[in-house]
C-alpha positions in Angstrom: 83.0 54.8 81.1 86.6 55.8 80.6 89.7 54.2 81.7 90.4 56.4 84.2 86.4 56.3 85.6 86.7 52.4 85.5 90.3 52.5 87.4 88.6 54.8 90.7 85.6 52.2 90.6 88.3 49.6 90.8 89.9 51.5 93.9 86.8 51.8 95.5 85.9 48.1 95.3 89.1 47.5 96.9 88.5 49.6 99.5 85.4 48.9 100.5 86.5 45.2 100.3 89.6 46.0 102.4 87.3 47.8 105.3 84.6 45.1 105.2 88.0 42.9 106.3 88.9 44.9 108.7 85.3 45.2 110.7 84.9 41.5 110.5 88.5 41.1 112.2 87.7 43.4 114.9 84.9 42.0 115.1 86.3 38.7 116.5 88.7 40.2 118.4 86.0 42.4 120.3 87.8 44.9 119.8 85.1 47.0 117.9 82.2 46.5 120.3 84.1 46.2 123.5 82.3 44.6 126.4 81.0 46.8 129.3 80.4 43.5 131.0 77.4 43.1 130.9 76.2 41.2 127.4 77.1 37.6 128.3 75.9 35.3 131.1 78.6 33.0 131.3 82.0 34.5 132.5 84.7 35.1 130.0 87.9 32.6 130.2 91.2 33.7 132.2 92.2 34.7 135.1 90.0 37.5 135.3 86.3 38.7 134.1 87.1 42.4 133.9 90.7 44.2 132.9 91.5 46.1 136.1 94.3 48.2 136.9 94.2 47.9 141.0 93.5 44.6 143.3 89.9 43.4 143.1 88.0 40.3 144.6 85.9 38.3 142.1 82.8 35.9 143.1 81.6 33.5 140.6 78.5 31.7 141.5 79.1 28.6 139.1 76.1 26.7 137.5 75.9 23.8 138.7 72.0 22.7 138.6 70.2 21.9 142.1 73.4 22.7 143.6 75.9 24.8 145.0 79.7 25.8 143.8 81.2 28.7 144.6 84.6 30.5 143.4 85.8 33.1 145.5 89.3 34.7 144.1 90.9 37.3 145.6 94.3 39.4 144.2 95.6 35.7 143.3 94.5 33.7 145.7 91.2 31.3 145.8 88.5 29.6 147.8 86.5 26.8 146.7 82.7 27.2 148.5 81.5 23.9 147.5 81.6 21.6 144.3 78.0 20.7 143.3 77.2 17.0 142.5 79.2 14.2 142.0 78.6 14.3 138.8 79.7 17.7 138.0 83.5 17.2 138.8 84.4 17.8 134.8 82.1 21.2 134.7 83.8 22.7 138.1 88.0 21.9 137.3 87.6 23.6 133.8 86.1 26.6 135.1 88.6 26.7 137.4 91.2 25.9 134.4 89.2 28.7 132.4 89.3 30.9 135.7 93.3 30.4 135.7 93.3 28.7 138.8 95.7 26.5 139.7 95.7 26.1 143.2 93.2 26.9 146.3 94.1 28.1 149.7 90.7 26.8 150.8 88.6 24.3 149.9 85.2 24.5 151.9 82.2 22.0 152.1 79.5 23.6 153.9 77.5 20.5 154.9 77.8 16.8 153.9 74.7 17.0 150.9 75.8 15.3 147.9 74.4 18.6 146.0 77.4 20.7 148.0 80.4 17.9 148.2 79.3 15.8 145.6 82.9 16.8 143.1 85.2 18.4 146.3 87.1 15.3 146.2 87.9 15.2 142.7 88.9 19.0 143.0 90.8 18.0 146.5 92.7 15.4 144.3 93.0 17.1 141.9 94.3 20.6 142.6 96.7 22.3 144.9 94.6 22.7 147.7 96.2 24.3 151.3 93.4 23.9 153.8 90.4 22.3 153.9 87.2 23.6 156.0 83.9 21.4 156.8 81.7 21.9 159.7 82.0 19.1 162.3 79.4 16.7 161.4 80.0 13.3 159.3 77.4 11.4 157.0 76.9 8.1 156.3 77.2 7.9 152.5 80.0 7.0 149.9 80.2 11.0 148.9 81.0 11.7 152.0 84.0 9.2 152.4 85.3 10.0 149.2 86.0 13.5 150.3 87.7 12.1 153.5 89.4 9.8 151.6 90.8 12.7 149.0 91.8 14.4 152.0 93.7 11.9 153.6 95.4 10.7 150.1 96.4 14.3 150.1 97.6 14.6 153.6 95.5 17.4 154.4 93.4 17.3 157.4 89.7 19.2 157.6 89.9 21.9 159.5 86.8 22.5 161.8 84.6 25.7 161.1 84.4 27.7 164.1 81.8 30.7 164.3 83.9 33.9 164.6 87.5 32.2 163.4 88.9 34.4 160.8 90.7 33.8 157.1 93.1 35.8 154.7 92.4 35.3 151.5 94.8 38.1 149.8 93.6 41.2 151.5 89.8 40.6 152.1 88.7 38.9 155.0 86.3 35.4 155.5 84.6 35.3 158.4 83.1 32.0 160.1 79.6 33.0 161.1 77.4 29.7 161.6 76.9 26.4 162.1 76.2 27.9 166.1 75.7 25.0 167.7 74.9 20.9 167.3 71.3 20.7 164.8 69.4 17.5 163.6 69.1 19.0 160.3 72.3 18.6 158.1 71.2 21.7 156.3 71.2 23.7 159.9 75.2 22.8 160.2 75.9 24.6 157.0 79.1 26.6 157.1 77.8 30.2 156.7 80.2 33.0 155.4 80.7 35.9 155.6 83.5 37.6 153.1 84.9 41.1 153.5 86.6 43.3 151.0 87.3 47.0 151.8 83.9 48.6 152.0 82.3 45.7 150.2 80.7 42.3 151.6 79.5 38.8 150.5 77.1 36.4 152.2 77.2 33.0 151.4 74.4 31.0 153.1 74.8 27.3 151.9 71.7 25.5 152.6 71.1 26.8 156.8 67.7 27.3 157.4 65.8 29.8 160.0 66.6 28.0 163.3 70.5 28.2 162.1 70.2 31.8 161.2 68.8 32.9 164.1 71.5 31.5 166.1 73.2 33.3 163.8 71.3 36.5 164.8 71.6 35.5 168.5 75.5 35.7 168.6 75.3 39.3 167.3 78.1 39.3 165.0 77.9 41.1 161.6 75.4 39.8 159.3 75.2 43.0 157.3 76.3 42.3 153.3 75.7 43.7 150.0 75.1 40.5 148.5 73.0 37.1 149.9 74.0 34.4 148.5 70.6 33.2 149.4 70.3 29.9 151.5 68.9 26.2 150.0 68.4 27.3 146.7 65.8 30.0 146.9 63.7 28.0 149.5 61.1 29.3 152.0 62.5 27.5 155.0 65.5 30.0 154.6 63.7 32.9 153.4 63.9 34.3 157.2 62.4 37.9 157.2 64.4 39.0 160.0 67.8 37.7 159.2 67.0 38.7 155.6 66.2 42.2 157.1 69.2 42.3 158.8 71.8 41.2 156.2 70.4 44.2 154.1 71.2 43.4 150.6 71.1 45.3 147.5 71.5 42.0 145.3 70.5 38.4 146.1 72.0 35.3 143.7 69.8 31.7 143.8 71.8 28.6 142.9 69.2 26.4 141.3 68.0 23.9 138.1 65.3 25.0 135.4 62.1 22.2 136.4 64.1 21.2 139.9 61.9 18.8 141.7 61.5 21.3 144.6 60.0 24.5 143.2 62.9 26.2 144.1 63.2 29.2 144.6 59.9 29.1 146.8 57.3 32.0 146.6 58.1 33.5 150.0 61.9 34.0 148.8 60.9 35.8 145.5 58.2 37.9 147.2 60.1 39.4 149.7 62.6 40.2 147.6 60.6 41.6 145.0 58.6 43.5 147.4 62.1 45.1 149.0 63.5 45.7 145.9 66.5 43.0 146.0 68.2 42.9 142.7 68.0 39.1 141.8 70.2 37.0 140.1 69.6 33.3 139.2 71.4 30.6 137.3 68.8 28.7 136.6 67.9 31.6 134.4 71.1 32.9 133.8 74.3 30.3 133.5 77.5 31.5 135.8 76.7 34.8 137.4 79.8 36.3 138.1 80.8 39.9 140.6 83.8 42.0 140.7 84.5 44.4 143.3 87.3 46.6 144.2 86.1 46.9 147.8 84.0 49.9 146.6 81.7 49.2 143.8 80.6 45.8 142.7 80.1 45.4 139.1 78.4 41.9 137.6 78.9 40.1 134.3 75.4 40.5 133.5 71.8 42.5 134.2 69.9 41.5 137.3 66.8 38.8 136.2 63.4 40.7 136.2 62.3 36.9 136.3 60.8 37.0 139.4 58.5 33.6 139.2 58.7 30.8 141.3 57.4 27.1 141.9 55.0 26.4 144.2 55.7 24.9 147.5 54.6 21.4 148.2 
């Protein structure tokens, strides 16, 4: 090989050195394979999932095990539904920190379960929170009191949920739809929600079970959504055919724990929404799920499950 055949191979190996760089670079930055949002379960940190040029409403179902926590952001301004277990206080305020948030016009906790208030009053204490919203019904356990007691430390005062009272949050619109009346069942006072954006809806069912969805019915205000957030963790006690058939969905989300000790979600719930074709998501299958909508299309950080199996009811 002559000098001048052994100088091109040099210029070659340089180059191909050079692009090899250069696709491991973009690479990490993700800017050679950009996302179309849906290759990772778990939502991306900042203030938003998607890049977006106009206002949009984000939901993130958070996973929190056998419990519930919901994010609910809206052109800049946010609701908390719930904060899972006690011991889950670390896992919800940094995805809220990941999420951007720094403050929450409304904190809700949907019933007085440790499973839905268990961290709302180390989030009350420990973020800017303007209003807080619980149904009117007290428990007698130390979770309980400690989210009165982060209230009070606050000097906030819980506002009462009253079916068919009405919330801003940015443009979209939250609508109180249940608890209806007084129930012996705590799970029956749930605070059940109904979230409006442009052409676009959002259900969120906390743990209210058939006879408090059919009060629900019985009042005859809008039930109608494109997404369930589907009530008591995927159970059968509020897998209600005719409220189901009613709200309508095209996609359903179950909060719940790989091996929970309840079999959740039940095989009545995964039936019926198998046999009416309801997109599923779960986060005991897939981490966060997460939904962005510009009040006319709703996109998701991920593929629906085609996991359709279930525990069996004891």
């Amino acid at each position: 090989m002559n000098r001048k055949d052994n100088a091109k191979q040099q210029m070659l190996i340089r180059a191909l050195i050079f692009i090899a760089i250069l696709i491991v670079y973009l690479v990490m930055q993700g800017d050679l394979f950009p996302s179309d949002g849906y290759n990772s379960p778990a939502p991306t940190a900042g203030p938003s999932l998607w890049n977006s040029d106009g206002p949009t409403m984000e939901v993130h179902y958070i996973d929190v095990g056998q419990a519930d926590s919901i994010l609910v952001s809206v052109e800049g301004e946010h609701m908390l539904i719930d904060a899972g277990n006690n011991e889950d206080e670390d896992l919800v305020l940094q995805y809220l920190a990941e999420q951007g948030v720094t403050s929450l016009r409304y904190v809700v906790g949907t019933h007085p379960h440790e499973d839905h208030i268990g961290a709302l009053d180390g989030v009350i204490l420990n973020m800017d929170v303007e209003k807080v919203l619980m149904p009117k019904v007290s428990a007698n356990t130390q979770t309980y009191e400690n989210v009165l007691k982060a209230v009070k430390k606050k000097k906030l005062k819980v506002t009462a949920a009253v079916p068919g009272d009405t919330y801003e949050l940015g443009s979209a619109v939250v609508t109180v739809l249940g608890p209806v009346k007084k129930y012996d069942d705590l799970n029956d006072w749930s605070i059940v929600l109904r979230v409006e954006y442009g052409a676009r809806s959002f259900l969120f069912c906390a743990d209210a079970e058939r006879p408090a969805l059919q009060d629900i019915l019985n009042t005859g205000r809008t039930v109608a959504s494109d997404v369930i957030k589907m009530g008591h963790h995927g159970s059968s006690s509020s897998a209600y055919d005719k409220f189901l058939e009613a709200v309508n969905p095209t996609w359903a989300v179950i909060t719940c724990e790989t091996g929970n000790d309840y079999n959740h979600p039940h095989i009545e719930t995964v039936e019926w929404l198998k046999e009416n074709q309801i997109l599923l998501f779960r986060t005991d299958k897939q981490g966060h799920v997460a939904a962005i909508t510009d009040g006319q299309t709703i996109e998701w950080n991920m593929e629906p499950t085609d996991d359709y199996s279930r525990g069996i009811i004891k």
